[in-house]
N, C-alpha and C positions, 0 to 999 in steps of 0.2 A: 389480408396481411398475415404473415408466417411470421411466427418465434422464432426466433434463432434458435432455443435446443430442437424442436419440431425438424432441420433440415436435417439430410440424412449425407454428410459430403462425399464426395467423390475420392479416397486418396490419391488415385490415379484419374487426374482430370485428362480428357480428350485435349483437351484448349482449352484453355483459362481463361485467354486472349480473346473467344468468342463469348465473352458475356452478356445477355443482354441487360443488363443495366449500367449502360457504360456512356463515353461519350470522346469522342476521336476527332480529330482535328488532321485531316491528311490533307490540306491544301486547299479543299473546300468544306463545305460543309455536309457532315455524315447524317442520311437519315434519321442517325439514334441519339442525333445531339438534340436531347429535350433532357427537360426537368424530371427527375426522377425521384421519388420518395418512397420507404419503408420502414415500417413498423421490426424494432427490433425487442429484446429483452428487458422488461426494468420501466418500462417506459421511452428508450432509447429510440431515435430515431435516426434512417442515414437520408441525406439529400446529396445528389450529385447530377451532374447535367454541365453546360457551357459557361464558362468564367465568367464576371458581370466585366465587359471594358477587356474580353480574352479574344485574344488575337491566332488564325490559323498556323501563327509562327513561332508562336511562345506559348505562353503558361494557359493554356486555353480554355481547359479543363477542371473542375473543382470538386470535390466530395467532401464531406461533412460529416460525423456524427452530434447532436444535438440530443440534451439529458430533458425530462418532461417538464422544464421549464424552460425551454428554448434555447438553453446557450449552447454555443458549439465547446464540447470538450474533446474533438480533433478535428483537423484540417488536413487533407492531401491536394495536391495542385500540381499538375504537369499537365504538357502537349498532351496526352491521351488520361482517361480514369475508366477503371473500372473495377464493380462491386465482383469479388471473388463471390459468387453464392457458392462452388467449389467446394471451399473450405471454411468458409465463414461458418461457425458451430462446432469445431472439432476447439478440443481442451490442447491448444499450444506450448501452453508452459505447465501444465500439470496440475492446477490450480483447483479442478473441481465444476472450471465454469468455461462457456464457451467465447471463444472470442473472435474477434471481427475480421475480415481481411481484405483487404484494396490491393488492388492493382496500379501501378504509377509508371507513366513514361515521363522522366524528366531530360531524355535526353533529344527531344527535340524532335522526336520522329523519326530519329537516324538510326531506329534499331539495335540501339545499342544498350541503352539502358534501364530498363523496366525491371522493376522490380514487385516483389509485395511486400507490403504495409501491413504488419498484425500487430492490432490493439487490443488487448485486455479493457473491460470494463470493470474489475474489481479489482482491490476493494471500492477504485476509483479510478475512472479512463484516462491509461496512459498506451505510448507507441509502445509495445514489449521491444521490436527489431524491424528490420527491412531487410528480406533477402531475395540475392540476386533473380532473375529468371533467365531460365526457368530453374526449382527446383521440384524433389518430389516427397511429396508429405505420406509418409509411412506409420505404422506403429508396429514395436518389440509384443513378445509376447506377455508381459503385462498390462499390452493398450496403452501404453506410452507413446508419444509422439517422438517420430525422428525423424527427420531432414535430408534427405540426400541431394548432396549440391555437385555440379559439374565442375570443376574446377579447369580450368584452360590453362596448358603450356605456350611454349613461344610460338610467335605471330610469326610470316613471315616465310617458313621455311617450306611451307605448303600451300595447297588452296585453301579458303577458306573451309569448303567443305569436310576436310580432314585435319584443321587443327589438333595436335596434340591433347589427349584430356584425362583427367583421372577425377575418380570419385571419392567425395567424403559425405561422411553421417554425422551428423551433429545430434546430443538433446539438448532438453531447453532445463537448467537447473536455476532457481532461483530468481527465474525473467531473462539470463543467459543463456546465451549459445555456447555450448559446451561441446568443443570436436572431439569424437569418441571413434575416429576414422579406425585405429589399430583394432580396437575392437571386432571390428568386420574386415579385418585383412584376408583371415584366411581363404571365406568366402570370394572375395573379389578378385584375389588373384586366382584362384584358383581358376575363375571364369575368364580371367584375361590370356589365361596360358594357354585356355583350350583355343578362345578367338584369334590368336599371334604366334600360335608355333609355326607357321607357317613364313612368315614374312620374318619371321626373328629364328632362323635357324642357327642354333649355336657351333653346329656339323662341324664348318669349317673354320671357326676360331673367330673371324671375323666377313663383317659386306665387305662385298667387291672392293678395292680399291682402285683410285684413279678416274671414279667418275661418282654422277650423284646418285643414290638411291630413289628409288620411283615412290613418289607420293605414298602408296601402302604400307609399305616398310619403314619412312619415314614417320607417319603416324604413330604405327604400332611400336616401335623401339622406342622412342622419345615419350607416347603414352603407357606405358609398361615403367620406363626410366620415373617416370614422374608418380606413378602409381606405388611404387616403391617410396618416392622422396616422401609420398602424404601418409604413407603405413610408418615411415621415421626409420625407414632401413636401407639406408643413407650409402654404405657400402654396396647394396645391391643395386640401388641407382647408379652409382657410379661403375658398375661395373657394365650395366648396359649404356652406357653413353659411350664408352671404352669400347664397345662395339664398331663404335661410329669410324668410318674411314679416317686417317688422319689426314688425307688430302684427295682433295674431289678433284681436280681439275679447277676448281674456282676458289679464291680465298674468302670469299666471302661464306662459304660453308665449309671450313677446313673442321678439323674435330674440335681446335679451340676455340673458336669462333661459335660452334654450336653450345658446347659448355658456356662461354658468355652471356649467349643469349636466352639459354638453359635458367641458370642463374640468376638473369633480369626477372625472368617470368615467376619465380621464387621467392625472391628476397626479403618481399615484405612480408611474405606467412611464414619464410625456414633462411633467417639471416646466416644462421651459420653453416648452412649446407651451402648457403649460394657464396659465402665467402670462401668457402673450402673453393669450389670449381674455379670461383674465379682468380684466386691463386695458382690454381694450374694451369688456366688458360692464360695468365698471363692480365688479367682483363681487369677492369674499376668501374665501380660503379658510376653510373652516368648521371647519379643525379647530384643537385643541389644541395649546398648545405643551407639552412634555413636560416635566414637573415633576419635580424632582430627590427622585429615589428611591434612599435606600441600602439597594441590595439586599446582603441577608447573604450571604457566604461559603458555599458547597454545603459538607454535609459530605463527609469524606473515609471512608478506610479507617480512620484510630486512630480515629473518632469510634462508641464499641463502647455497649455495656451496659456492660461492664468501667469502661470510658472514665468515663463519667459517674455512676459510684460507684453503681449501684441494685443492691437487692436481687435474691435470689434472687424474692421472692416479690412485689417492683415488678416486675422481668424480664417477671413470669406475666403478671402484673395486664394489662403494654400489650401482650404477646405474642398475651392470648386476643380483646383487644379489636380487634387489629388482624386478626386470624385474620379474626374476623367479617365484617369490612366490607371487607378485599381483593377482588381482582376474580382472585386467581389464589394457590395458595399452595406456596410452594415447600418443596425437601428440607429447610433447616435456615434456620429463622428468624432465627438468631443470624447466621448468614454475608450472609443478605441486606439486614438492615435497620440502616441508622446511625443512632447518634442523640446527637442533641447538649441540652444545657442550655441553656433560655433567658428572657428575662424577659420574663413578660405583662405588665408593671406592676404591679400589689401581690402577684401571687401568681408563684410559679414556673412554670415550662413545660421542657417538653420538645417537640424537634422530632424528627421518626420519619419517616425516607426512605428509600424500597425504590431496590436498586439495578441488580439485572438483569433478574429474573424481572416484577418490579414495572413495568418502566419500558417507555414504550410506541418508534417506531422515529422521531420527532421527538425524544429526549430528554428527553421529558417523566417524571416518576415519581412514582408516589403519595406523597403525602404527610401525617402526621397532626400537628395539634399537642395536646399534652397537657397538662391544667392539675391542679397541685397539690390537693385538696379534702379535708376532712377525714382526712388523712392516707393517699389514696387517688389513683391518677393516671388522672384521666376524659378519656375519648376527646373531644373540642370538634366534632365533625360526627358527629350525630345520624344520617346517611346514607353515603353514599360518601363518601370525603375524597378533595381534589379531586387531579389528575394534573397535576403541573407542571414546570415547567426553573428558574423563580428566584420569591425569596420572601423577603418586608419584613416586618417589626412597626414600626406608626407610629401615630403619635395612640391616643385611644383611645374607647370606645365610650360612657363617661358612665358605665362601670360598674366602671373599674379594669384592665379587660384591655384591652388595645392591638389595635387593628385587624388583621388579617393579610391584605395584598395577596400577590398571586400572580397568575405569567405564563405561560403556556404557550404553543412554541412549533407555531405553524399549518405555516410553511416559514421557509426563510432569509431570508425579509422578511414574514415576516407575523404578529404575537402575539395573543394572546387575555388581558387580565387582569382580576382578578375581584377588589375589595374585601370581604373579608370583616367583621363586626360582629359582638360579643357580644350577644346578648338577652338576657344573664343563667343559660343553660343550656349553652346552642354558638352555633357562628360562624354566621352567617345570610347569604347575599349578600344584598350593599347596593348595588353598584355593577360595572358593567360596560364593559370599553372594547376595541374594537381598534385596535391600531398596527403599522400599517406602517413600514417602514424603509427609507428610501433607501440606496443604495450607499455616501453616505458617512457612514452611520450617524446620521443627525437620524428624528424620530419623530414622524409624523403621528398623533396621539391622537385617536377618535372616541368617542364613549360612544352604547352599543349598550343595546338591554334585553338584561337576563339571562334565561336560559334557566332 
């Protein structure tokens, strides 16, 4: 078994993605989905391997760190996990000590959303951050740790292969991420001008007009635009969008049309550059205004079985049901799960939320709600119940029980929530949204399909 300071990481990992102590869920079952355990710092240990009750479709996957007294003082859970040995030992936030890092697919397998999980262990294990993947973990010349993350312009206007992209540097000050992109401007452009003078020639004033530019050109102009917008030289972006034909043959990529879309892919990191374009193009943003949602109060510690008056033989009834469909089950049922009373509309309810073992390292936590029926308390999700941070009853479904929304948090600006519906048997999703959050806490609303 290796210490954590003893590894020597890689800052430039080959693939992160091929770790062996990982555990994948692509449809069947992966070779490498076993149990896995390591000795880390402190007495610290990670456990990781296949969900208990985890499904090739959902949350399948689970990791763990656990303190030399066996509690787990973090949780990761998605369709794939795996243990960064990569980076896990480099000093992330500057602290003096090494800290931990996972790999997490919460998005289902659909490649789209994996991220890493870096946890500090001192002076007491918490998540420091979750960043996207991939990024690349560097150090300044004082062996400072810094971040370079890809950042992706608009969708759509290309293949996939040549989406639009620009780089930014983040450090880690205080346990935050601190973007320090201008700092490295000069560097970066200076590398982009040599890779794009060609496809970006300024010769003739402006590309072609009256037809669309070929893939290359569209990348690099729009990636260059955008490489400017994350250096905050806001007029040089705009003056390479200005590049852009004003009419292609298509309106769907006229110049304002681009700047719109420009715009979207911006807005929630540089609101006022993308409100600047979209005044010229004419163009509004497309999302939602946030609708006032009273979200319930989390349960607490008093919120027991005791608490809420149920029998010995109610206790079993949600005990066995919850047993079933967890994704992990812990030493004593009764220590980990809260549960409070509440009302679905004509019948009663019970809410059932798991608190440590249960809960994934965004704060998120399983949760079930249960409905009253012929003097019996039935589980309302016929499958996994979902993994959340906050959670409503509102309106109702036309059948007496009230709707159950729920949010789960992605990162510190970024939510996932999910409308649920009665069908008459369990909650069904109806409705899907993500919202981003700006700094000063307003909440751009999209509605997404459900997964």
């Amino acid at each position: 078994m290796v210490v954590i300071l003893s590894l020597v990481p890689a800052l430039r990992a080959q693939d992160d993605l091929a770790g062996e102590i990982s555990c994948h869920r692509s449809g069947s079952e992966d070779s490498r989905n076993r149990p896995y355990t390591k000795k880390l710092l402190d007495g610290y240990e990670i456990s990781l391997g296949p969900a208990r009750n985890g499904t090739v479709d959902g949350n399948g996957c689970t990791a763990a760190i656990y303190d030399g007294s066996g509690r787990v003082v973090f949780r990761t859970t998605g369709f794939s996990v795996i243990f960064d040995e990569n980076h896990t030992g480099l000093d992330v936030d500057g602290d003096g000590k090494a800290d931990v890092v996972f790999i997490t697919d919460t998005g289902g397998g659909n490649h789209c959303c994996w991220a890493y999980n870096v946890v500090s262990l001192f002076p007491k294990p918490h998540r420091l951050f979750d960043l996207p993947y991939p990024v690349r973990f560097a150090k300044d010349v004082a062996g400072k740790i810094l971040i370079w993350e890809n950042f992706p312009g608009p969708y759509g206007l290309t293949t996939s292969a040549s989406v639009p992209v620009a780089e930014r540097v983040f450090r880690v000050s205080q346990g935050r991420l601190v973007d320090n992109t201008p700092e490295f401007c000069p560097q970066i452009l200076s590398q982009r001008r040599v890779n794009y003078q060609e496809p970006i020639s300024e010769k003739t004033g402006n590309l072609p007009s009256g037809s669309e530019p070929g893939d290359d050109v569209i990348s690099a102009l729009l990636s260059v635009a955008l490489q400017h917008a994350v250096c905050r030289q806001f007029d040089k972006a705009l003056h390479y969008l200005n590049l852009w034909p004003e009419e292609t043959g298509n309106p769907a990529t006229s110049r304002k049309k681009v700047m719109a879309a420009f715009a979207e892919s911006i807005k929630q990191d540089y609101p006022d550059f993308a409100a600047r374009l979209l005044s010229i193009s004419g163009g509004a943003t497309a999302s939602r205004s946030a609708r006032g949602i009273e979200w319930l109060k989390d349960l607490s510690a008093s919120d027991t079985f005791l608490a809420a008056k149920l029998t010995p033989v109610e206790e079993k009834q949600i005990i066995d049901q919850v047993e079933s469909t967890s994704f992990d089950a812990p030493d004593s049922w009764d220590k980990e799960l809260r549960v409070g009373r509440v009302s679905l509309g004509d019948s009663d309810g019970l809410l059932v939320r798991g608190t440590k073992l249960l809960c994934g390292g965004t704060g998120n936590c399983e949760t079930w709600v249960f409905r009253r029926s012929q003097g019996k308390w039935l589980n309302m999700f016929d499958q996994e119940s979902p993994i959340v941070s906050k959670f409503a009853f509102e309106g109702n479904s036309g059948q007496g029980v009230k709707d159950f929304l729920v949010s789960a948090n992605s990162s510190a600006a970024k939510e996932s929530r999910t409308l649920f519906k009665f069908d008459g048997k369990v909650y069904r999703q109806s409705e899907c949204y993500e919202v981003l959050i700006d700094q000063a806490g307003a909440e751009k609303i999209e509605r997404v399909p459900c997964k």
